[in-house]
FIKOLBA-726882 format. One line per 2 residues: number of its first residue (from 1); their letters; for each residue x, y, z of C-alpha. Coordinates in pm, whole numbers, plus 50000, padded with zeros to 5 digits. Example, Ala and Ser with C-alpha at 12.3 -4.5 7.8 and 13.67 -1.06 7.14 Angstrom:
2
1 = AS = 51230,49550,50780 | 51367,49894,50714
This chain:
382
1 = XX = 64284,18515,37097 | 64048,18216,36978
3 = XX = 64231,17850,37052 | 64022,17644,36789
5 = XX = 64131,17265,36793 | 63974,17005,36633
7 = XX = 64186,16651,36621 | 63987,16356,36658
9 = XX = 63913,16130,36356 | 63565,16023,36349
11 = XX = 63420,15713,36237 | 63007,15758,36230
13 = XX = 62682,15573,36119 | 62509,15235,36205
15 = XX = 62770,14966,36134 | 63074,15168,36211
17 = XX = 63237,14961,36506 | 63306,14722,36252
19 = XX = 63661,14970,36203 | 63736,14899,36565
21 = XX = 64075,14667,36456 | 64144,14870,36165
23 = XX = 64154,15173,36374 | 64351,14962,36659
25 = XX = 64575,14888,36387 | 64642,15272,36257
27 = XX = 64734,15387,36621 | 64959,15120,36645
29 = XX = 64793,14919,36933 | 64871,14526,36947
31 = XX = 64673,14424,37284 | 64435,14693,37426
33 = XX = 64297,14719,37789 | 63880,14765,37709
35 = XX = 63779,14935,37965 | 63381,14907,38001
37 = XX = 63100,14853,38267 | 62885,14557,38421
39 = XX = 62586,14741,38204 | 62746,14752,37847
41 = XX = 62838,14407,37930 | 62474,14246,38011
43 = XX = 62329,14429,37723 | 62512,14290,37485
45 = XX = 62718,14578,37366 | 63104,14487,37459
47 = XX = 63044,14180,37296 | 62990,14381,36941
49 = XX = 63277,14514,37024 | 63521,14239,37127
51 = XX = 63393,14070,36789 | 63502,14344,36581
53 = XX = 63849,14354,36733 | 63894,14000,36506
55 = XX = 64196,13819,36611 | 64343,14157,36789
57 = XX = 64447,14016,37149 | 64288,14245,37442
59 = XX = 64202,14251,37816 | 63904,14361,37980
61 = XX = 63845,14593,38263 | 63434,14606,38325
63 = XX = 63403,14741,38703 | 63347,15126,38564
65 = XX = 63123,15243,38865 | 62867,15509,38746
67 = XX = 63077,15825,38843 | 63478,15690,38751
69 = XX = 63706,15712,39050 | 64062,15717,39139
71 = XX = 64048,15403,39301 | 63902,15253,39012
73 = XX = 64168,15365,38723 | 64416,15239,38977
75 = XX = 64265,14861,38950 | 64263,14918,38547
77 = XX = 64590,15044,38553 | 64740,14726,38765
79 = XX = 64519,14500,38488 | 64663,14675,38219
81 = XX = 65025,14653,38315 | 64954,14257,38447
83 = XX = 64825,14221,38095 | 65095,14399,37928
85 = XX = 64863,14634,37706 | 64963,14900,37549
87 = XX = 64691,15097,37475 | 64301,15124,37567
89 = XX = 63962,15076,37420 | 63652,15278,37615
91 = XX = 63360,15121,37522 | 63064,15258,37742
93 = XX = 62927,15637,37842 | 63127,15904,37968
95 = XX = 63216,15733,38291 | 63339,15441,38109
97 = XX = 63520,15685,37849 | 63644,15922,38148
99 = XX = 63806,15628,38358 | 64011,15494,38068
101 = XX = 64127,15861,38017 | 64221,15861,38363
103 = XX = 64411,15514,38283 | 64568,15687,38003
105 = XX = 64762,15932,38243 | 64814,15713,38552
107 = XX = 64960,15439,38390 | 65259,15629,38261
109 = XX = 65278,15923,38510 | 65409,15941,38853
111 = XX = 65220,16049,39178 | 64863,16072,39253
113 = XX = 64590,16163,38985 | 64520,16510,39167
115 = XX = 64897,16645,39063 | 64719,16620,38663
117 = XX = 64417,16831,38776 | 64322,17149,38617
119 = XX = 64215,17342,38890 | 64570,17200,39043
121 = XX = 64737,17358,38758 | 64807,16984,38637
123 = XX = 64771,16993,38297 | 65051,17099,38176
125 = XX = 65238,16797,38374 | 65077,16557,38126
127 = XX = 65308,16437,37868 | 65332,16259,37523
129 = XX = 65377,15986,37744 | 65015,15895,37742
131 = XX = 64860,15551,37650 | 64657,15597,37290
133 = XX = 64290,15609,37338 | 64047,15461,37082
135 = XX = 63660,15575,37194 | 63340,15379,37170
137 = XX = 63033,15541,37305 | 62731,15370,37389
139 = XX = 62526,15602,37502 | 62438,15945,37314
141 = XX = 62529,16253,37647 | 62857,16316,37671
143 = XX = 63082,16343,37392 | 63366,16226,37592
145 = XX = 63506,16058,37265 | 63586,16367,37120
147 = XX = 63656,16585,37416 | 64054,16690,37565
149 = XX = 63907,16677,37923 | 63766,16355,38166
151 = XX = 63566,16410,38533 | 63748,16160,38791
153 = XX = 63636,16140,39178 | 63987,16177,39324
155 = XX = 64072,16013,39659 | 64027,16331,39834
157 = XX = 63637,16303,39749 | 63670,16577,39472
159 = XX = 63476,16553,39176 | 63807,16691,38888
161 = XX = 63826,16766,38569 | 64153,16662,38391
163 = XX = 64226,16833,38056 | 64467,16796,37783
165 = XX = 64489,16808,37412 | 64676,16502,37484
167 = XX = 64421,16246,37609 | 64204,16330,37331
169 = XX = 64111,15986,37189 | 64317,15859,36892
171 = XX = 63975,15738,36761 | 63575,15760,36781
173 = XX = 63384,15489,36647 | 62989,15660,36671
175 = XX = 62770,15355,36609 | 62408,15459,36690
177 = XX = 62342,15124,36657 | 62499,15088,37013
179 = XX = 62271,15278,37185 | 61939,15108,37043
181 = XX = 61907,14924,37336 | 61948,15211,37613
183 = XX = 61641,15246,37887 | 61390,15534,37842
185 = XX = 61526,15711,38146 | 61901,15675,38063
187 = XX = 61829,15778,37688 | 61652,16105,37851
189 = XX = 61918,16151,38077 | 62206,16162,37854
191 = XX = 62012,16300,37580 | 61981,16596,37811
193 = XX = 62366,16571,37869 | 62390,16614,37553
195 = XX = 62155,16900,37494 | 62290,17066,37806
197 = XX = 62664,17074,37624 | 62501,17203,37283
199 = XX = 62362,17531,37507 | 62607,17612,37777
201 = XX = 62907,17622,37552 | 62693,17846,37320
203 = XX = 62633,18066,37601 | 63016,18056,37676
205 = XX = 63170,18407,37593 | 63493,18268,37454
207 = XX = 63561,18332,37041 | 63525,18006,36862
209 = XX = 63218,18053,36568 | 63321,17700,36467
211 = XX = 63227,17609,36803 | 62861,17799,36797
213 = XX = 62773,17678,36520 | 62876,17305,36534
215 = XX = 62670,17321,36927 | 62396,17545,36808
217 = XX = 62306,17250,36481 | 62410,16995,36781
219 = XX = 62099,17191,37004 | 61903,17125,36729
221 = XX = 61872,16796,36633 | 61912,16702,36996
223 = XX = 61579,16887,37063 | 61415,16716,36789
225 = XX = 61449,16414,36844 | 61537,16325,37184
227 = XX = 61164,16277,37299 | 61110,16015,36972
229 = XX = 61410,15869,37073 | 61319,15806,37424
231 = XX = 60971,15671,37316 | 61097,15412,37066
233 = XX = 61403,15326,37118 | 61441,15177,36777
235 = XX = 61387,15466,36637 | 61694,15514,36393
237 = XX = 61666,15849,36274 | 61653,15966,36605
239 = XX = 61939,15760,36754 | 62135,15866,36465
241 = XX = 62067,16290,36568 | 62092,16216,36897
243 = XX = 62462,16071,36863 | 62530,16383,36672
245 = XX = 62405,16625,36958 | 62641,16445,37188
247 = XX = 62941,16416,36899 | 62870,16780,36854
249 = XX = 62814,16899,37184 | 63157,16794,37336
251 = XX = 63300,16922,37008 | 63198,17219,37087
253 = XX = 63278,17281,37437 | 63616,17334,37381
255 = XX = 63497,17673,37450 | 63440,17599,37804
257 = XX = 63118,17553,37963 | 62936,17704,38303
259 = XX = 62749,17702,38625 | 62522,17391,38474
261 = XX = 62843,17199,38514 | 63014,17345,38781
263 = XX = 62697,17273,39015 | 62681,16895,38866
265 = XX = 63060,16832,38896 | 63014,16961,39283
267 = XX = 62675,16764,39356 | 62794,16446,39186
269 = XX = 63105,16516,39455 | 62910,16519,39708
271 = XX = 62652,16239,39606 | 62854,16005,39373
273 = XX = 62522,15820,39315 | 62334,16101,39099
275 = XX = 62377,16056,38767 | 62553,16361,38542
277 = XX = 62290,16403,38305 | 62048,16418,38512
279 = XX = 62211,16702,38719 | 62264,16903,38425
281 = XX = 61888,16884,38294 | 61759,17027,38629
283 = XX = 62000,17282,38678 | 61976,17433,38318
285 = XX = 61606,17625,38329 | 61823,17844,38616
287 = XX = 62139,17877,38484 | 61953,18023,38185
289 = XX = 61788,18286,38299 | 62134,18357,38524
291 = XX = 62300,18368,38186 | 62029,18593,38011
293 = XX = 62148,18872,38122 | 62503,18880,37993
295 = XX = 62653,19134,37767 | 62793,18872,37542
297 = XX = 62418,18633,37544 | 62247,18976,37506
299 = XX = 62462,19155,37247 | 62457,18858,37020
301 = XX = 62089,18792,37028 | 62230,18419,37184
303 = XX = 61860,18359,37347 | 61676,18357,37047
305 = XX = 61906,18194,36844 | 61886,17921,37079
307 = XX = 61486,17913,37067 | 61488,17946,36690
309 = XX = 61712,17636,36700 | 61441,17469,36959
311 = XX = 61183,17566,36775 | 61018,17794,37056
313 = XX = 61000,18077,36849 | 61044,18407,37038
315 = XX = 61212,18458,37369 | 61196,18749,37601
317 = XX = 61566,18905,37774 | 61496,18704,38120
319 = XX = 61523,18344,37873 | 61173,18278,38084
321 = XX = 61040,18071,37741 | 61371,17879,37663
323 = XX = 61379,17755,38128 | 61035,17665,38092
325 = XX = 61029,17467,37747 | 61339,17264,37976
327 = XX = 61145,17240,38259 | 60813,17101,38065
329 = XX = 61111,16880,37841 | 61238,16735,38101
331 = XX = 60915,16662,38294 | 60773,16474,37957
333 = XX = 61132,16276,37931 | 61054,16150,38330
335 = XX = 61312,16272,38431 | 61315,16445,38824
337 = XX = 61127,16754,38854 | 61367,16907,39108
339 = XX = 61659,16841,39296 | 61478,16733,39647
341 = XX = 61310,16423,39432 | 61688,16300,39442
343 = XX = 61732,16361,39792 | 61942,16700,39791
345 = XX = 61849,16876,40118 | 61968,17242,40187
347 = XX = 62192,17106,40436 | 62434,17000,40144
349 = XX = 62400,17352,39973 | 62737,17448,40134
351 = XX = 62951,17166,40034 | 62821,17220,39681
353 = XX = 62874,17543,39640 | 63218,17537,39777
355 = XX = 63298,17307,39499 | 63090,17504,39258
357 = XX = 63325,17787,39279 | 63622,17585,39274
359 = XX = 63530,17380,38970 | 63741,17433,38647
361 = XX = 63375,17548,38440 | 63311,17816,38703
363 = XX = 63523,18137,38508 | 63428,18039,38202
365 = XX = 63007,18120,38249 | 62919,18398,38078
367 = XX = 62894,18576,38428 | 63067,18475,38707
369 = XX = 62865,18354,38957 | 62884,18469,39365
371 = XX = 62805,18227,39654 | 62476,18396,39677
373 = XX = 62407,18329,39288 | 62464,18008,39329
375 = XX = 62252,17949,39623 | 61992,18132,39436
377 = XX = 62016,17847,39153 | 62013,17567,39417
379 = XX = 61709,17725,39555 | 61549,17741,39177
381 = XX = 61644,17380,39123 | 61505,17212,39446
């Protein structure tokens, strides 16, 4: 049976966080907790959006780090109940987004985060009791404004995904005018997030054609435009697409996703420091051809569908022209060429693939990958 939910009301073009109070006001939140980073704050951007909350009273958590941990929604959480909010504003990228999901459960559910896990059988233990969530992305990779799930480091040192329908944000305000001033490498990065959503959920096997085709247009324009938007910045056009590949992306994945994330969720585990994007771009040429032989990819022509959509043209049954347009993609973007250039050794393959096979993405890959497959896609990736 096909689960196809789509609940999140969607404010999007240039100008649109200028709805940020009106939308505060619809949900029914009087003081919100914005939770944000040191990064969004120097640029500039969580000032746009403190000015268009007007005369709406809030409090502001900005100590995001770059992958969200449990220790960190705890210190929002005691802010947030010092400050008597009810309610929270993300204003940021997906770590930003992620920890005030986290906040969202914490701050109105007993015990340690773990209990809400997936892969703990957790998500049915979150309630209506949630804080509302009102999304503002800044960058253009994750879609975590329109997504049921969040990745939290736990105290444990796992790297979990927490999913309900839930946590979904009340709101998302999609202002590509908030990402005009993101770095080359961070607009690569996430753009390859992004693009890295838009193909592993269409690879997914689950029933959702909603789904394929909202990530398959999302594939699209995100392979259009994110070099242009990585060259010039102020490129609107391509901020604009590339906001839609990420909108569209997460959309999407409510099919599930695959081994691209399951091996990122793991790494970024076991190295908090790499960044989540960046993962995902490097391990996608392998997971590809892994995937390519699928009866589901194979039987529904789902390689050259997505090289028609990436404008490659034809692709042959091992996906060998789709893993090297990524590699030669992501080696014009700047971004790593392989997974040693961020100092993964072979010594950590272990620990990563441990997690790899425990992560919540890892049954829903078109095939289901052994230890030895996923060794093999280490190996491919280094």
């Amino acid at each position: 049976m096909a689960l196809i939910n789509y609940l999140t009301q969607i404010n999007f073009d240039f100008g649109a966080i200028v709805q940020l109070q009106a939308e505060c006001e619809r949900v029914g939140m009087r003081k919100p907790l914005i939770v944000s980073d040191v990064g969004v704050r120097a640029a500039g951007v969580l000032d746009m959006a403190l000015a268009a909350l007007g005369s709406t009273p809030y409090a502001v958590f900005d100590q995001t780090p770059s992958n969200p941990t449990e220790a960190a929604v705890r210190a929002a959480v005691a802010l947030l109940k010092a400050e008597g909010c009810d309610g929270l504003i993300g204003v940021g990228g997906g770590s930003s987004l992620d920890l005030a999901k986290g906040v969202c459960i914490s701050a109105t559910h007993e015990g340690p985060l773990k209990n809400y896990a997936t892969i703990e059988g957790g998500s049915g233990k979150i309630t209506d009791k949630v804080l509302p969530f009102i999304a503002v992305p800044t960058t253009a990779g994750t879609g975590s404004e329109v997504a049921r799930g969040a990745i939290v480091i736990v105290d444990d040192g796992r790297k979990l995904g927490f999913h309900s329908w839930l946590i979904m944000p009340k709101a998302a305000i999609c202002d590509p005018e908030l990402t005009m001033g993101l770095p080359p490498f961070l607009t690569a990065a996430t753009g390859m997030d992004a693009i890295a959503h838009c193909m592993e959920t269409f690879m997914a096997p689950a029933i959702n054609p909603p789904a394929d085709g909202i990530g398959l247009d999302g594939l699209m324009r995100g392979w259009g435009n994110i070099e242009r938007a990585t060259i010039n910045g102020r490129d609107r056009e391509a901020r604009w697409n590339m906001m839609s590949a990420s909108m569209q992306g997460a959309l999407a994945f409510q099919k599930g996703l695959g081994c691209v994330h399951s091996l990122s969720h793991s790494l970024g585990g076991v190295n908090p420091r790499l960044h989540h994007g960046t993962l995902n771009a490097l391990f996608l040429p392998a997971v590809v051809r892994f995937n390519a032989s699928a009866d589901s990819i194979q039987k529904e022509n789902r390689l050259q569908r997505m090289a028609h959509a990436m404008g490659i043209g034809s692709c042959d049954a091992l996906g060998t022209e789709i893993a090297e347009a990524i590699r030669d993609r992501n080696a014009r973007l700047g971004l790593p060429t392989g997974l040693a250039a961020l100092g993964v050794t072979p010594e950590m393959y272990d620990r990563v693939i441990d997690g790899a096979m425990a992560d919540h993405c890892h049954k829903t890959n078109p095939r289901i990958a052994t230890r030895d497959d996923y060794r093999e896609m280490l190996v491919a990736s280094a």
